[in-house]
N, C-alpha and C positions, 0 to 999 in steps of 0.2 A: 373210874378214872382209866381212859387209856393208857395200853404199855405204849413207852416212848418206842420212834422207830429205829432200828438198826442204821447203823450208818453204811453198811451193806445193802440195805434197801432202796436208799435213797435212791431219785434219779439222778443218774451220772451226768456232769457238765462239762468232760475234757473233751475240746475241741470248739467251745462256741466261741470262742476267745478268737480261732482263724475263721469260723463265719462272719464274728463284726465286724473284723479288719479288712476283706474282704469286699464287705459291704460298704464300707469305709475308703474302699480303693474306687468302686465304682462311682458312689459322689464322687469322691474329688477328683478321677478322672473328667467325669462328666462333669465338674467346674473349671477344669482346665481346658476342656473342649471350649467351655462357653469364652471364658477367657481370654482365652489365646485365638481360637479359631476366628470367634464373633467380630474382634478387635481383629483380623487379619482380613476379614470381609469387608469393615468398616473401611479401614485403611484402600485396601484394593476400590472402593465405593469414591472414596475422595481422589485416589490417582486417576480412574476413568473420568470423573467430572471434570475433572483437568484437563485430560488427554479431549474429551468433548469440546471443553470453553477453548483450547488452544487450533482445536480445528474447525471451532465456527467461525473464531476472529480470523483465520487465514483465508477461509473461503470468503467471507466479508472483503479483505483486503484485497482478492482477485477480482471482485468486482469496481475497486477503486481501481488498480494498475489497466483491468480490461477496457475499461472508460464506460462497463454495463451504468455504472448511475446516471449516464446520459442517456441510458436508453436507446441504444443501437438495433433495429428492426432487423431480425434475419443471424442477431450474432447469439446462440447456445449455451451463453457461460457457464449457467446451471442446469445439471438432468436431475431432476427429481427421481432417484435411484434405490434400490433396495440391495445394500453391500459394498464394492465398490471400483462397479460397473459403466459408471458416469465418464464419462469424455470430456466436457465441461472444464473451465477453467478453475472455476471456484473447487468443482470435485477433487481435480485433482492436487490441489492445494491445501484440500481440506485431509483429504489423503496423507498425504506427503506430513502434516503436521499431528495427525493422530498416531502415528506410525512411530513419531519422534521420541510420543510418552511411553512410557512403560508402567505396568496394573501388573504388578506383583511379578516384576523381572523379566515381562514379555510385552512385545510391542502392543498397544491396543488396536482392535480390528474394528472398523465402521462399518456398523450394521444397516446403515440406511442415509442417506442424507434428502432432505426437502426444500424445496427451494419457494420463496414468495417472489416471483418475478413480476405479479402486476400492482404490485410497489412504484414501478419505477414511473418515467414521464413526472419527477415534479416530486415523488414518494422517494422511501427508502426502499430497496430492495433486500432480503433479508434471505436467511440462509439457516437450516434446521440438521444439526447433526446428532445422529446416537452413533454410542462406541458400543462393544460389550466385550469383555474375555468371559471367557468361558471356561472350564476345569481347574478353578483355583486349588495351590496345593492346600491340605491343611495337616494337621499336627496329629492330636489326639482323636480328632473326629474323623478322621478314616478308621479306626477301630472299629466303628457302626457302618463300615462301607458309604462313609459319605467321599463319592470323588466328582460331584459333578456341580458344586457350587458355582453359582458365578453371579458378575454382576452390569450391570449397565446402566447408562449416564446420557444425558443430552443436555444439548444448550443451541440457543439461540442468538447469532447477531448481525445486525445490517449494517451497512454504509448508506449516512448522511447524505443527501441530496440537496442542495442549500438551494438549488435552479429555483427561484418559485416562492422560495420562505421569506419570512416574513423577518426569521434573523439573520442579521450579518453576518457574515462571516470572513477571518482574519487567517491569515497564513505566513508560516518566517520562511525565512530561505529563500525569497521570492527575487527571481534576478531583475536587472533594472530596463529590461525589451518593454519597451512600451507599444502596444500591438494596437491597432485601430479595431474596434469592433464592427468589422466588415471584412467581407469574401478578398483577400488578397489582388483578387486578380481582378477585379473591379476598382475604379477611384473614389477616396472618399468624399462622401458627399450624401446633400437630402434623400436621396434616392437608395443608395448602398446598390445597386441591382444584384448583387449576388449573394445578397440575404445578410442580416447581422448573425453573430453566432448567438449573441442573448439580446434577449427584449430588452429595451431600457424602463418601460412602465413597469414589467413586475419581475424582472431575472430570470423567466423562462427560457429556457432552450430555443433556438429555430432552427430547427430542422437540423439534428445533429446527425445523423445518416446522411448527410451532405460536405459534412469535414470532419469526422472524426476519423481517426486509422487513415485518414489522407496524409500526401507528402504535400505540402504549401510551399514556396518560397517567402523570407519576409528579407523585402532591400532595408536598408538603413535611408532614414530620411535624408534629404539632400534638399538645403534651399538656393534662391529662391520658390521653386517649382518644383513640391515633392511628386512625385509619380505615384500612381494606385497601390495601396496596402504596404505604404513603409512603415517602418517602426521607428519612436524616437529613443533617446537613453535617458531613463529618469536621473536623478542625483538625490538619492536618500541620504536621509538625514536620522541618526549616526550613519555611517559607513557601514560596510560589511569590515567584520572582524576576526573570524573561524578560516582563516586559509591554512590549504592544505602544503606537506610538503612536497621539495624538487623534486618530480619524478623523474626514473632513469628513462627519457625519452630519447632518440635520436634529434633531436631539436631542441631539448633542452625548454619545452614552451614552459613551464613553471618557473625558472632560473631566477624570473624577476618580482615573482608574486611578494605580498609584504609592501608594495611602494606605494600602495593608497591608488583611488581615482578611480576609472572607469573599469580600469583591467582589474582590479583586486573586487570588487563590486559584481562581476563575471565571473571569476577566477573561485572567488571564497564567498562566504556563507553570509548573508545578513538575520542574524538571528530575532530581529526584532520584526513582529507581524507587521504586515501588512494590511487592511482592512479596506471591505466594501464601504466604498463611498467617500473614502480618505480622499486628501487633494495631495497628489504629486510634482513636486519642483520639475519640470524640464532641466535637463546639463543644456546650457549657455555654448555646449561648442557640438552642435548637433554634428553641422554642415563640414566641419571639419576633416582632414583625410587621416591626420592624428589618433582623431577618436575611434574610427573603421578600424586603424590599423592595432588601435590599445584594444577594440570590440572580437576582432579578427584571436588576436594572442591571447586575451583572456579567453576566450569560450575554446580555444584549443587546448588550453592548459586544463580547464573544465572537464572536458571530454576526452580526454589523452590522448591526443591526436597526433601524429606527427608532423605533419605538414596543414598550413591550411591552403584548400586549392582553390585555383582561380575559378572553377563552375562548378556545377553541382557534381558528389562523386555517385559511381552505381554502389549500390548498396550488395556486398558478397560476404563470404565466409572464408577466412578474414577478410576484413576491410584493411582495402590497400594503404590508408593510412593510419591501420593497428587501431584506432574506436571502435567503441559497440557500435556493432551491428542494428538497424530498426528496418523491419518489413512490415509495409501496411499491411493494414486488417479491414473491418475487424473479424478478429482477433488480431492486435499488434503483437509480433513477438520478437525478440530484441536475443540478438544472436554478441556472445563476447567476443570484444576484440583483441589482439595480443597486449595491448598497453593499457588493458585493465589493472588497478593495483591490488583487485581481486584474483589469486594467483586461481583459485576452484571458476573464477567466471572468463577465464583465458581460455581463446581458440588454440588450437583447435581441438581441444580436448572438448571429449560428448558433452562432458554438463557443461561447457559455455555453449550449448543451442539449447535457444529457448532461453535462456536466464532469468530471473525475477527480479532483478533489481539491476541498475544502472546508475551512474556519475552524469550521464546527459537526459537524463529526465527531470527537467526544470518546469518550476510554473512561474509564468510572466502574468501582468497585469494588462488587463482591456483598458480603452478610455471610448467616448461613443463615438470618436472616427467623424465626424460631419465635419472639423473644422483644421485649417494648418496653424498647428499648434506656434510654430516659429514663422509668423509675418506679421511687422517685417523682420524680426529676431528673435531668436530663443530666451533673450534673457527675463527672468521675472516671472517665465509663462509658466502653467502649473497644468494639469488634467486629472480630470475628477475619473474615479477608478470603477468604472460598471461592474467587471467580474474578471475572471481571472482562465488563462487556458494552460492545460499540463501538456506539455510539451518532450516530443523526444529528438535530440536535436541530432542528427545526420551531419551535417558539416558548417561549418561556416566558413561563408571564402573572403579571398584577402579583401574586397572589397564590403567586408561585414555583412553581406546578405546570410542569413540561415536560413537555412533548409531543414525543415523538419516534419516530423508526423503530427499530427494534432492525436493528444492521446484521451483529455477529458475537459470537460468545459463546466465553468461554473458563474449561473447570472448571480447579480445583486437585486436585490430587491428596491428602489430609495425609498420607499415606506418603514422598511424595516426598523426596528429598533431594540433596546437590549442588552444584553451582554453577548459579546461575537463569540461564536462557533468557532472554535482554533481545528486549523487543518493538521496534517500530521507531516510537519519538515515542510516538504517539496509539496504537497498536495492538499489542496483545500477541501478532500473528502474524509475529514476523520469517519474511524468503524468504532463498534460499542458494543458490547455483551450486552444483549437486554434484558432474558430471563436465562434460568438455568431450565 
């Protein structure tokens, strides 16, 4: 039988007690890395697909404002770029809104944007943007010298082309200029000589390199004998009902907004679509010098005007009658005026050149132009709605003639059918996130 061992003998154990603990610290460091680090990668992973989808839909959207879904020959919106080196309207939009997000408390940086431009003529034109940050901080995982984590994100989206398609498409906000679908400065009729702006067989374009980023004049119709390229006033049904408040204008042109009829129909918002192929009431008092002068007030109060003048005004920085500013294109680019009630889109301070949005960019309805809608009188007469043109309206003078830029154009298809394609407010080109 062996002698039992001394307890002297034995192998000594003091100190394994701080090896497990030890060992003990390194797990759970290393699950707090996973943790906290993994979930802060995660995190940073979803703020970049954002900062992505929010600069794809912007650059999408400069192609509606450019009037690119008409497909203008010669105009750059998008440079297919690595960084963000692009000139391009869409780039620098798309820029400007990736810039906006922030991936883990720092602006994110656009690693590349692509562009699908032979979309267009009839397609959609589409727009491909990657973000990435790069150096994210992390917590426990820099212990193992990790600093160089990062991550990146892309998404994809275009702007709707309805020119061509087979669905209708509807739009609100739509003021009541009813524009003949023919070259202004030609008279309407069989012929149109100066080209319709869409097909009436399928809503194509014609030749939109021929009036887009152009200054048009459009008179107000006058019977018995309207002249070449007038426009009538439709009389929708409900009213417009979204009017804005008195602004402090020198003219006071809002003062009367609220009282119904032709001027508040100009003046304020009809939020009920409008759709291709709809039939439009004529107003019964085309001919009238009333309605010029309620056409005249309401689209000054529209565009914050202070005066409206008797011809067409030159277009400067400021505009002598304090509205945005529109210089053709394309590229159109819309310079603020001082009686913007956008205080950041006010001349002449730097960010009112160039601005992205405006109070006189409206879209009116087409009708096909062949025939005088009021002979021998306007009352009962209706026109059937071919497509629809975005407009930026420059002045209108006291005789209701407007002057404006043609900014984008959209045919009707009459084959179409379906559920309508809703435009977005003022414009019948909605944009769409398509993939991530």
């Amino acid at each position: 039988m062996p002698s039992p061992i001394h307890a002297s003998q034995r192998p000594r154990e003091r100190g394994v007690t701080i090896l497990l603990v030890a060992v003990a610290l390194v797990v759970v460091l290393g699950m707090a890395a996973l943790a906290i680090d993994v979930v802060t990668l995660y995190v940073a992973r979803a703020e970049a697909q954002r900062a992505a989808d929010a600069a794809a839909l912007a650059g999408a959207k400069a192609f509606v404002t450019s009037s690119f879904t008409s497909s203008v020959p010669g105009f750059d919106v998008c440079t297919p770029v690595a960084g963000t080196g692009g000139s391009g309207a869409a780039n620098l939009q798309a820029q400007a809104a990736a810039t906006q997000n922030l991936v883990a408390g720092v602006p994110a940086t656009v690693q590349s944007i692509s562009c699908n431009l032979s979309q267009a003529d009839g397609k959609n034109p589409q727009i491909s943007v990657t973000v990435q940050r790069t150096n994210l901080p992390t917590f426990f995982a820099r212990i193992w010298g990790s600093s160089g984590n990062s991550v990146s994100a892309s998404a994809t989206a275009e702007a709707y082309n309805p020119s061509g398609s087979s669905l209708p498409v509807s739009v609100a906000f739509v003021k009541p200029f009813l524009i003949p679908n023919c070259n202004p400065t030609t008279a309407p009729g069989a012929t149109c000589a100066g080209g319709y702006f869409v097909s009436t067989s399928n809503g194509a374009l014609n030749n939109p390199a021929a009036y887009i980023g152009v200054s048009l004049p459009f008179p107000p119709a006058s019977q018995p004998s309207p002249t070449p390229g007038q426009y009538y006033i439709i009389d929708p049904s409900p009213p417009a009902s979204v009017c804005p408040g008195s602004f402090a204008l020198p003219s006071g042109s809002c003062d009367t907004v609220g009282g119904g009829g032709v001027y508040d129909n100009i003046a304020c918002a009809n939020v009920n679509p409008m759709s291709c192929g709809s039939s439009q009431p004529v107003d019964p008092n085309n001919a009238t010098i009333l309605l010029h002068t309620n056409t005249a007030d309401g689209a000054r109060c529209l565009i914050h005007a202070s005066v409206s003048p008797t011809s067409a005004v030159s277009c400067t920085n400021p505009n002598p009658n304090n509205q945005d500013c529109f210089l053709p294109g394309p590229p159109v680019t819309i310079n603020g005026g001082t009686s913007n009630p956008n205080l950041a889109f006010q001349s002449p301070l730097p960010t009112a050149v160039n601005i992205s949005r405006s109070d006189s960019v409206v879209t009116v309805p087409l009708y096909d132009g062949l025939t005088d809608l009021c002979s021998p009188n306007c009352t009962g007469r209706s026109a059937l709605i071919v497509g629809f043109l975005q407009l930026g309206i420059q002045d209108v003078r006291t005789d209701g003639t407007i002057d404006a830029i043609v900014l984008n154009a959209a045919g009707c298809d009459p084959g179409g059918s379906g559920t309508a394609v809703s435009g977005g407010g003022v414009s019948p080109i909605p944009v769409r996130l398509i993939h991530n």
